[in-house]
C-alpha positions in Angstrom: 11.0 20.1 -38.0 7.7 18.9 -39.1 6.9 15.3 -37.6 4.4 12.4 -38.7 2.2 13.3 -36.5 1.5 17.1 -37.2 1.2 15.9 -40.9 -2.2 13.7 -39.7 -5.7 15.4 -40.1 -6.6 17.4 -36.6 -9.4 15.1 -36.8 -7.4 11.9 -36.9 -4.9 13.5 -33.8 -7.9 13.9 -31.8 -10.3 11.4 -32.3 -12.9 10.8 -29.6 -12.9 14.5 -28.3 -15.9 16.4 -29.1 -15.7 19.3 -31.5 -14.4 22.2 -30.1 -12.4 20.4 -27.0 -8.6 20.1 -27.3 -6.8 17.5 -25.6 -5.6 18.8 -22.1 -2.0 18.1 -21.6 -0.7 16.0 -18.4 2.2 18.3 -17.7 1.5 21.7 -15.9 1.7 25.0 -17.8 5.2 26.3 -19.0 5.0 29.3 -16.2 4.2 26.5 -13.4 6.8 24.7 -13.3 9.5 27.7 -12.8 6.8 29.4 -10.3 7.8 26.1 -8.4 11.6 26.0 -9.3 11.5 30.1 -8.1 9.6 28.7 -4.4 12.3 26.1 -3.8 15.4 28.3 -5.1 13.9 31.1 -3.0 16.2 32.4 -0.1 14.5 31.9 3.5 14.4 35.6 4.3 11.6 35.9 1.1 9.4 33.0 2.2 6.9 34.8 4.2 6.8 37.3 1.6 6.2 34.1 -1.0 3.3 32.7 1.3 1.4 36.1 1.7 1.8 36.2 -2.0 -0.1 32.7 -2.5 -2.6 33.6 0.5 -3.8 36.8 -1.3 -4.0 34.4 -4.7 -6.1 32.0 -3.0 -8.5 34.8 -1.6 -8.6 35.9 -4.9 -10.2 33.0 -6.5 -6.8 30.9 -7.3 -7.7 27.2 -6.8 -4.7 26.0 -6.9 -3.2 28.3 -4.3 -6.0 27.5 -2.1 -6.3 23.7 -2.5 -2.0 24.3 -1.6 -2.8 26.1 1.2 -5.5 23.8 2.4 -2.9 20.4 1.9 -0.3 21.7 4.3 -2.4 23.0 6.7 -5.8 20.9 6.8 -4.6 17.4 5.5 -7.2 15.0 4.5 -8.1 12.6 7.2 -6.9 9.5 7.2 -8.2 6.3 8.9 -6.8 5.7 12.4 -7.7 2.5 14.2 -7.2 2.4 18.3 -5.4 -0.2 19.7 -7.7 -2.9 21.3 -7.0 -5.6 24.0 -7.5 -9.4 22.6 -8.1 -11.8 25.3 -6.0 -14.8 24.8 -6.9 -16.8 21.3 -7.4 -20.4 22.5 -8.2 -23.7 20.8 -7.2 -25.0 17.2 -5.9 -22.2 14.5 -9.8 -22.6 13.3 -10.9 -21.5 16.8 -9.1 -18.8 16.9 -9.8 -17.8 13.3 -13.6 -18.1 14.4 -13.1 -16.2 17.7 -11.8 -13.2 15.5 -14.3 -13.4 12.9 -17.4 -13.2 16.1 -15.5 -10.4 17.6 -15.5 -8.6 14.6 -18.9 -9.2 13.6 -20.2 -8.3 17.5 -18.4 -4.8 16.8 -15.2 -5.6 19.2 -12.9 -5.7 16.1 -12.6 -3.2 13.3 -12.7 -5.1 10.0 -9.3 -4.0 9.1 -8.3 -5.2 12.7 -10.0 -8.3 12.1 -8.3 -9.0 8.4 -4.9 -7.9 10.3 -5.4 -10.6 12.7 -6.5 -12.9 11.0 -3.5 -13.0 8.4 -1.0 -13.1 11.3 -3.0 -15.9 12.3 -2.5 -17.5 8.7 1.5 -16.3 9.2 1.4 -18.1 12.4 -0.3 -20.9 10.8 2.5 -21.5 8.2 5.2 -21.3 10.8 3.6 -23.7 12.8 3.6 -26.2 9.3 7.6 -25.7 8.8 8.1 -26.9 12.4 6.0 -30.0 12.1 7.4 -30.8 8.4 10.9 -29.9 10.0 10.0 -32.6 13.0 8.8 -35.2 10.7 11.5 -35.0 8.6 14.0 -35.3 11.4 12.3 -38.4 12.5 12.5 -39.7 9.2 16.3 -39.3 9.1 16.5 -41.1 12.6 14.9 -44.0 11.6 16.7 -44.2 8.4 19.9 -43.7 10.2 18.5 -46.6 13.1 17.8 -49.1 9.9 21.2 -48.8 8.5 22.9 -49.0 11.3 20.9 -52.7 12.5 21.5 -53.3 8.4 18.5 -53.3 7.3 18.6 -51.9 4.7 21.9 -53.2 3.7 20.9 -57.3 3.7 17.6 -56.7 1.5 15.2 -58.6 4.0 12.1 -56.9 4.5 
């Protein structure tokens, strides 16, 4: 069954690929894909078997095999930062915010520990804003409760 798109011009399906160049596709070859089914369904006895297999492919020039090879056993690297000591952060939140930015920029703090830091501060920050809102608006409801209890607010007088 023919579709609307094999019926378009080759030149119209591939627009913006230069002559010559066909349009790689995303998914991996047909024999790929069971190569992998066949490593996963494999029974544990045939693994090293498998592996020496994919070893003499990659010594042989196959990328892929190599580049597999090299994944499990040499991972990339990824970015590791120590843990540090922090003196005590003293003064207003903007202190402390200011302390963290100078230790960072004197070399004490990696940036990332800095931003880290800095965004528990700003967590810290907002908790610290719930409790005063959450004081303020139990003080409100005192006094309201003190007024209408003398009746003020029941007689009108101001």
């Amino acid at each position: 069954m023919s579709s609307e798109h094999d019926q378009w011009p080759r030149k119209a399906r591939f627009a913006g690929l230069a002559e010559g160049h066909e349009r790689q596709s995303a998914r991996p070859p047909p024999g790929r894909a069971r190569e992998f089914e066949r490593l996963r369904a494999a029974p544990p006895d045939d693994l090293p078997a498998i592996l020496e297999a994919v070893v003499t492919a990659a010594k042989n020039g196959d990328m892929q095999g190599a580049r597999t090879i090299l994944d499990r056993v040499l991972p990339p690297l990824k970015a590791q930062e120590l843990p540090i000591a922090v003196g005590a952060l003293e003064g207003t939140l903007a202190d402390q915010g200011a302390a963290i930015l100078e230790a960072m920029a004197s070399g004490a703090l990696a940036p990332g520990q800095a931003a880290q830091l800095l965004g528990a501060l700003a967590s810290q920050a907002k908790v610290r804003e719930v409790d005063e809102l959450a004081r303020c608006i139990a003080e409100l409801e005192r006094r309201v409760e003190a007024n209408v209890l003398e009746g003020g607010a029941s007689n009108g007088k101001r």
